[in-house]
MARLUM-260614 format. One record per atom (N, C-alpha, C): atom name; x negated, y, z negated. Coordinates in steps of 0.05 Angstrom, whole numbers. Each point is the difference from the previous one (the first is absolute). Example, Ala and Ser with C-alpha at 12.3 -4.5 7.8 and 13.67 -1.06 7.14 Angstrom:
<atoms>
<atomo: N | u: -264 | v: -114 | w: -156>
<atomo: CA | u: 18 | v: 24 | w: 0>
<atomo: C | u: -18 | v: 24 | w: 0>
<atomo: N | u: 7 | v: 21 | w: 14>
<atomo: CA | u: -16 | v: 24 | w: -1>
<atomo: C | u: 15 | v: 22 | w: -14>
</atoms>
This chain:
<atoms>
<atomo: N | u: -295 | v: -2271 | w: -1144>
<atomo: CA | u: -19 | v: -14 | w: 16>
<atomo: C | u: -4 | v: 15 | w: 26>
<atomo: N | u: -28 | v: -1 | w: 18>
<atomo: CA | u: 2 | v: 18 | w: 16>
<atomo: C | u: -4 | v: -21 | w: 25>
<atomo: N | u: 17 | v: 19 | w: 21>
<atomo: CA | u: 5 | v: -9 | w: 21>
<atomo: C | u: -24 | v: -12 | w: 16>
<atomo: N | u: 7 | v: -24 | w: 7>
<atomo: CA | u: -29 | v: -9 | w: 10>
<atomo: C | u: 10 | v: -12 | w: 36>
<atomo: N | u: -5 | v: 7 | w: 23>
<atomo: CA | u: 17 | v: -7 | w: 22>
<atomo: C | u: -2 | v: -36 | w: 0>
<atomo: N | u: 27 | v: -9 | w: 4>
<atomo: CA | u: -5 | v: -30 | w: 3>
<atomo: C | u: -24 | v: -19 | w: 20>
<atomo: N | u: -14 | v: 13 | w: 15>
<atomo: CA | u: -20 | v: -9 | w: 22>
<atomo: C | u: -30 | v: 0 | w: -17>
<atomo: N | u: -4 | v: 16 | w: -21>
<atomo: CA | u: -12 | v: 7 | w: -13>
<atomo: C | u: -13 | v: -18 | w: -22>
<atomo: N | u: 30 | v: -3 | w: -14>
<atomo: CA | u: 4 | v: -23 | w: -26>
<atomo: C | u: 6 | v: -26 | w: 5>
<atomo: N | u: 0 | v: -2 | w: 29>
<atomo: CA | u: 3 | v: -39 | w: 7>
<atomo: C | u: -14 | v: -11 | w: 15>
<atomo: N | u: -18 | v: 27 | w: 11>
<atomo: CA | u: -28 | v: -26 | w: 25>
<atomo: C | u: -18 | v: -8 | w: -27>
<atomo: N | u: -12 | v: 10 | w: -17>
<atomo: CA | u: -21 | v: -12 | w: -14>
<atomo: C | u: 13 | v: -32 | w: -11>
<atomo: N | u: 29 | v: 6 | w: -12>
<atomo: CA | u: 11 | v: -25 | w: -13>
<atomo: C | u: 0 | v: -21 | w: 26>
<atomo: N | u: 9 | v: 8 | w: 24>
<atomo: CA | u: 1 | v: -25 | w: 20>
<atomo: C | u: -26 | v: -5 | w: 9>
<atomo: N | u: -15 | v: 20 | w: -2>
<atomo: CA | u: -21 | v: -8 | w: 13>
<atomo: C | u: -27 | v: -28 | w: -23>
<atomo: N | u: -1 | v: 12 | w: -28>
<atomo: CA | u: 1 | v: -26 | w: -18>
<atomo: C | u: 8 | v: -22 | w: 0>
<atomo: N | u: 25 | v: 4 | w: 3>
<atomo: CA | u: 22 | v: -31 | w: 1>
<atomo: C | u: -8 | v: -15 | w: 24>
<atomo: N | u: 0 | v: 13 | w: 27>
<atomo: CA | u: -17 | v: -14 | w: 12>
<atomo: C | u: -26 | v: -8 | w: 10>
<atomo: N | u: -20 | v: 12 | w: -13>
<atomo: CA | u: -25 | v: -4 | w: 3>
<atomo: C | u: 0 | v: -24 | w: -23>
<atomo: N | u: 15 | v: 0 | w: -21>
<atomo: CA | u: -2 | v: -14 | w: -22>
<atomo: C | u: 13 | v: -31 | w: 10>
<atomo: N | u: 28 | v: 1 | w: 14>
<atomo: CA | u: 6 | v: -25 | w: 15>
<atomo: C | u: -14 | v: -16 | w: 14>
<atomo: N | u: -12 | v: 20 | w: 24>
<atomo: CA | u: -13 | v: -20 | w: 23>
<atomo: C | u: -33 | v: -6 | w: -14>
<atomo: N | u: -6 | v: 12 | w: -22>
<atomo: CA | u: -33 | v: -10 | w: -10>
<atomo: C | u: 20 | v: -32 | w: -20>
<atomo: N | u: 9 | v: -3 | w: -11>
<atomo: CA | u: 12 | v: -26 | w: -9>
<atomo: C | u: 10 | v: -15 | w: 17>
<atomo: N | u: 12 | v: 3 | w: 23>
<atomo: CA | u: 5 | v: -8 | w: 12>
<atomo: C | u: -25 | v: -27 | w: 23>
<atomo: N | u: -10 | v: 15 | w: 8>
<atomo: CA | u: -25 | v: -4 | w: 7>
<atomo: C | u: -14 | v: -10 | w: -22>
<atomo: N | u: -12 | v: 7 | w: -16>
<atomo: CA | u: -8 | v: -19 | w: -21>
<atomo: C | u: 0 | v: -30 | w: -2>
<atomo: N | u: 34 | v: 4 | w: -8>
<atomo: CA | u: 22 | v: -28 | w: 0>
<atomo: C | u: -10 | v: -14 | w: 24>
<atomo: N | u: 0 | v: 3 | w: 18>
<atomo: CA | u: 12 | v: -11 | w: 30>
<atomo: C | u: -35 | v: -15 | w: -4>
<atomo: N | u: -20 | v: 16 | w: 7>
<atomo: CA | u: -33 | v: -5 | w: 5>
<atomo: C | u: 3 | v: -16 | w: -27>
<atomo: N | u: 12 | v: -1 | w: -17>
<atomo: CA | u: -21 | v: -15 | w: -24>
<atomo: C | u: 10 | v: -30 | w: -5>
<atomo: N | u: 34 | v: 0 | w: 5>
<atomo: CA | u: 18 | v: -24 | w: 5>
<atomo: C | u: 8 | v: -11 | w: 24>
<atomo: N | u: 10 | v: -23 | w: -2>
<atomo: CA | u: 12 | v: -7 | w: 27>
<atomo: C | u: 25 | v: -20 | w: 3>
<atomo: N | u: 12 | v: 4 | w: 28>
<atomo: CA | u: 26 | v: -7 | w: 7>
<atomo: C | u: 26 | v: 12 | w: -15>
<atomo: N | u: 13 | v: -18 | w: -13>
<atomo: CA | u: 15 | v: 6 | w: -4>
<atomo: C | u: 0 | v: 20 | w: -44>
<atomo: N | u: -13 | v: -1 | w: -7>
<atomo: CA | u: -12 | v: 12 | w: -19>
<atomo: C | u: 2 | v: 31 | w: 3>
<atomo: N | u: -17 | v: 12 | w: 28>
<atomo: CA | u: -5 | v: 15 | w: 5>
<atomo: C | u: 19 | v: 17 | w: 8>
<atomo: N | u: 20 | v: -14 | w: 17>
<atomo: CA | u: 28 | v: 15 | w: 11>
<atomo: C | u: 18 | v: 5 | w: -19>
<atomo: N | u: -2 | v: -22 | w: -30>
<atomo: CA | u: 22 | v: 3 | w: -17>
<atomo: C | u: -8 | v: 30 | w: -15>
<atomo: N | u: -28 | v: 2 | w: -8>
<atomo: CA | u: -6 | v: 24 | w: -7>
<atomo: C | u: 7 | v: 24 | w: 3>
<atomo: N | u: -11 | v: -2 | w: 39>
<atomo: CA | u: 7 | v: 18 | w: 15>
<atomo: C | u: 29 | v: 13 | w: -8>
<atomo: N | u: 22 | v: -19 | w: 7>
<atomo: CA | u: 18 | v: -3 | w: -5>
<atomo: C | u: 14 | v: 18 | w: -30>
<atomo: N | u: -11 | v: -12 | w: -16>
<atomo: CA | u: 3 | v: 13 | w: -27>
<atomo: C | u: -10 | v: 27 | w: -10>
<atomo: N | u: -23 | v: 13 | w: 15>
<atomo: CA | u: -11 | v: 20 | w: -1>
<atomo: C | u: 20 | v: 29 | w: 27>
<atomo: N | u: 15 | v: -16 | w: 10>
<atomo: CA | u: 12 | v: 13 | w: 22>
<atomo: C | u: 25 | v: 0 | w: -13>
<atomo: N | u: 8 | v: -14 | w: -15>
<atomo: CA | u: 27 | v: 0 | w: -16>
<atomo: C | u: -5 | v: 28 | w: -25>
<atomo: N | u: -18 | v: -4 | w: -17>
<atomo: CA | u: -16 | v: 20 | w: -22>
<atomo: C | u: 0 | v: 24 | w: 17>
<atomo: N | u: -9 | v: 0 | w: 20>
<atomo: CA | u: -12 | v: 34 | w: 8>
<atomo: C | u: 36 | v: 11 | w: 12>
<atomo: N | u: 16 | v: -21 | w: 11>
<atomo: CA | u: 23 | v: 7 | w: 12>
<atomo: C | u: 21 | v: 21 | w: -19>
<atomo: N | u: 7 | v: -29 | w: -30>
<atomo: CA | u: 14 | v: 14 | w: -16>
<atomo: C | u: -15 | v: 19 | w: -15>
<atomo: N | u: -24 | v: 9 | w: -3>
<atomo: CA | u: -12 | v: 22 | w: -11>
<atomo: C | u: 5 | v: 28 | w: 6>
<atomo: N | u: -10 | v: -5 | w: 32>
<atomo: CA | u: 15 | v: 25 | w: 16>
<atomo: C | u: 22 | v: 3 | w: -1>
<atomo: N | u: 17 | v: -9 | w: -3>
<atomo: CA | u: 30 | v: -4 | w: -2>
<atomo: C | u: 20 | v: 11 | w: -29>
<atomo: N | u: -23 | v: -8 | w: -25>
<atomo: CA | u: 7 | v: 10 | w: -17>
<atomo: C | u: -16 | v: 27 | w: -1>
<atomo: N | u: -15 | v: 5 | w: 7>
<atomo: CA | u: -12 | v: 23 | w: -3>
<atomo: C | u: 5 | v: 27 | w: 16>
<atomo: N | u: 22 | v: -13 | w: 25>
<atomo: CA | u: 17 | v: 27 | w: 18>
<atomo: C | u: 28 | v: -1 | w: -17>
<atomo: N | u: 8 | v: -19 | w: -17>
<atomo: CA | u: 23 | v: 6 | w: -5>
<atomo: C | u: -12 | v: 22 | w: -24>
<atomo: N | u: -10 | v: -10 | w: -17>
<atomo: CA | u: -6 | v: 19 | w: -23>
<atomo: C | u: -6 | v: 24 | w: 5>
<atomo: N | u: -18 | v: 0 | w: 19>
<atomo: CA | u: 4 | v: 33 | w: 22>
<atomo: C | u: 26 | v: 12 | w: 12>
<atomo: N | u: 11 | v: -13 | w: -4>
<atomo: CA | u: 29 | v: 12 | w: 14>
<atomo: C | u: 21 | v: 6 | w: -21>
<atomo: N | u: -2 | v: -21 | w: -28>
<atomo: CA | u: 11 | v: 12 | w: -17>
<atomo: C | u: -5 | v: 28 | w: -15>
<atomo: N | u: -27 | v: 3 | w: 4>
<atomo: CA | u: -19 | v: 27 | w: -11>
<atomo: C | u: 11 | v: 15 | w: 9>
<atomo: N | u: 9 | v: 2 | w: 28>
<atomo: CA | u: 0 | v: 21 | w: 18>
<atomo: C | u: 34 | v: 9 | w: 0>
<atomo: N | u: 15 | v: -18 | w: -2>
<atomo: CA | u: 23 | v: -2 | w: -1>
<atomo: C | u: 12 | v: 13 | w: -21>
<atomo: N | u: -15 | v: -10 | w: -26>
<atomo: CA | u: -5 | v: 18 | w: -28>
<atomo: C | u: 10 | v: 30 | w: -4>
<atomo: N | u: -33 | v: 11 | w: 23>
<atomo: CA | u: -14 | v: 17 | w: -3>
<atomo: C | u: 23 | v: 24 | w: 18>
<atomo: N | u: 13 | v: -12 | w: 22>
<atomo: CA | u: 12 | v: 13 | w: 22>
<atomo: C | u: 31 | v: 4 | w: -21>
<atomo: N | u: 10 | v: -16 | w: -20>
<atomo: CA | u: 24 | v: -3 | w: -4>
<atomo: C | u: 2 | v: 28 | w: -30>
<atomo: N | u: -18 | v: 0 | w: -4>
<atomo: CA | u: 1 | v: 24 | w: -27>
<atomo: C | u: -25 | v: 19 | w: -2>
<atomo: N | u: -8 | v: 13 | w: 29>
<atomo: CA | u: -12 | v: 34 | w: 8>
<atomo: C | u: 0 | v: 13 | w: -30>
<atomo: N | u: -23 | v: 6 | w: 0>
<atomo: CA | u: -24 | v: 27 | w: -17>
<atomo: C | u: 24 | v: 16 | w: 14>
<atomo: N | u: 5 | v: 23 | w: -22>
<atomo: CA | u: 15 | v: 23 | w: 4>
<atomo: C | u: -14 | v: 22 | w: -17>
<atomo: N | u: 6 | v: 28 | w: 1>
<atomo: CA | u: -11 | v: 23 | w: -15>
<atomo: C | u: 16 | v: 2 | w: -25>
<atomo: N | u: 34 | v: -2 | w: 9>
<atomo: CA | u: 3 | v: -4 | w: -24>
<atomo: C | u: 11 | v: -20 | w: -18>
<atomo: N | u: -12 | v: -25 | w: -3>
<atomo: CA | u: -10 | v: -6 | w: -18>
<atomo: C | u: -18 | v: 2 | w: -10>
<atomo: N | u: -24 | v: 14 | w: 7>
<atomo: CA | u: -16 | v: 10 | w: -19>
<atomo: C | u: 2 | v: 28 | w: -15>
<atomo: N | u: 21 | v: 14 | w: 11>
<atomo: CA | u: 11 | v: 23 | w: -20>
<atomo: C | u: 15 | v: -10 | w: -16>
<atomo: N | u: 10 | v: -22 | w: 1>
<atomo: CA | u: 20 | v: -17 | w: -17>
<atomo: C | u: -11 | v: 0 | w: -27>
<atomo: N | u: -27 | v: -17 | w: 13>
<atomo: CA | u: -19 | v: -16 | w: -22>
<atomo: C | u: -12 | v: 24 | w: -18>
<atomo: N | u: -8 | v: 23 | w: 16>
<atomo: CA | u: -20 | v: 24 | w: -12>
<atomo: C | u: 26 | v: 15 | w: -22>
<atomo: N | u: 27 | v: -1 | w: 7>
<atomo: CA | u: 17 | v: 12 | w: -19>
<atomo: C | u: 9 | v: -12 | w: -16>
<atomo: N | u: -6 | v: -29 | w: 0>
<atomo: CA | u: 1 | v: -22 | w: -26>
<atomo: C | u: -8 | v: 2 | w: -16>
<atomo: N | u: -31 | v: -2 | w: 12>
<atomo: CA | u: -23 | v: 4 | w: -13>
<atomo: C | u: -1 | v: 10 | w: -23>
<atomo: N | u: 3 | v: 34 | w: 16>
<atomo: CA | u: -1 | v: 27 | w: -12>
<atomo: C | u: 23 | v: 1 | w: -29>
<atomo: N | u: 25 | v: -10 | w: 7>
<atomo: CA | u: 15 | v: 0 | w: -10>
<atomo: C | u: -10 | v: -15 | w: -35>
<atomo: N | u: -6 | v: -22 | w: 8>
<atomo: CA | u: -9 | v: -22 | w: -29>
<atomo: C | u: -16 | v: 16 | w: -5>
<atomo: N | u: -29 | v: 14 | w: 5>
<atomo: CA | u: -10 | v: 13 | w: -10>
<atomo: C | u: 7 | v: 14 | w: -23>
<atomo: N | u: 20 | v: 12 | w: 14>
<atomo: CA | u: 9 | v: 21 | w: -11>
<atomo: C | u: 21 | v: 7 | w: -31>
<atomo: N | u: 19 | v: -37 | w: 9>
<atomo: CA | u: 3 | v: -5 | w: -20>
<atomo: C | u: -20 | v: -15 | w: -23>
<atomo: N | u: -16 | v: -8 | w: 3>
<atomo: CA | u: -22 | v: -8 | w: -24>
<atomo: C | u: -9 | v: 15 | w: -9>
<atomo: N | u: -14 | v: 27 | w: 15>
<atomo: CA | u: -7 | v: 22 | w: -19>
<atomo: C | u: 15 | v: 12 | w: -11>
<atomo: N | u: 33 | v: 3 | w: 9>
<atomo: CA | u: 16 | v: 4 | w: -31>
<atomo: C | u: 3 | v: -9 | w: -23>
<atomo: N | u: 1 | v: -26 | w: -2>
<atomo: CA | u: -4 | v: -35 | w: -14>
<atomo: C | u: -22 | v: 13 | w: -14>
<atomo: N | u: -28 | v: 4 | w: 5>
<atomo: CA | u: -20 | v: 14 | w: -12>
<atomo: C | u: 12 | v: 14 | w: -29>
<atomo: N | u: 2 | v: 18 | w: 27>
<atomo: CA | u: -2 | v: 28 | w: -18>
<atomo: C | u: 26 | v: 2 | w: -21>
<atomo: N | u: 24 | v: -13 | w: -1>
<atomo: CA | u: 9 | v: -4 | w: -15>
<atomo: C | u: -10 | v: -17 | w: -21>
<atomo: N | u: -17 | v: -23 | w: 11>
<atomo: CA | u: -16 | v: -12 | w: -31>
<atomo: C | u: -10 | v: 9 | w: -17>
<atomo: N | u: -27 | v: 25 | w: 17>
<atomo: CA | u: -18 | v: 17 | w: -13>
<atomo: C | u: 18 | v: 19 | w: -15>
<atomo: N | u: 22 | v: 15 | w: 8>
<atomo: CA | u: 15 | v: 7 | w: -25>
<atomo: C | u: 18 | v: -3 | w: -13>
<atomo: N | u: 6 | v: -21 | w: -3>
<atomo: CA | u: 12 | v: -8 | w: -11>
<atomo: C | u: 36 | v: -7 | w: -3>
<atomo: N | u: 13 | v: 15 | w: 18>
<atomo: CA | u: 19 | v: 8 | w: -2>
<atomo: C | u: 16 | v: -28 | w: 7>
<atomo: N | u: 24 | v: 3 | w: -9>
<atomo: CA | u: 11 | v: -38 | w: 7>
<atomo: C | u: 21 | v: 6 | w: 30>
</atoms>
């Protein structure tokens, strides 16, 4: 995955979440009244709270993840001499089929 700076990848999401809050919000409030309106309020402020909430933790486990087991070079010479290796044994596998030999 490529590095994307955190200031980058979280104003558009906060900036949604709250343009998206305070238009329901308002909504709610202008369209209902008294006590209707606050329970809403209420409940829409509860929704957006644990959202964000689950949504920095899950960011933090990503990251935590991501920080705890580093891309290295070699494991990918690891992988490329694996690779290479099975290759290498199947085309023997082959070619011992094609002639036959047991």
């Amino acid at each position: 995955m490529a590095y994307r700076p955190t200031i980058v990848r979280e104003h558009p999401f906060t900036s949604l979440l709250a343009a998206t809050t305070v238009a329901l919000v308002a909504l709610f409030d202008v369209a209902l009244w008294g006590p209707i309106a606050w329970t809403l309020t209420a409940v829409l402020a509860l929704i957006t709270g644990v959202s964000w909430v689950w949504y920095r933790r899950r960011a933090g486990d990503v990251r935590a993840r991501a920080a705890a087991d580093p891309f290295s070079f070699a494991d990918v010479v690891i992988r490329m001499r694996a690779k290479d290796a099975a290759q290498v044994l199947i085309a023997a596998q082959r070619r011992q089929e094609l002639i036959g030999a047991p």
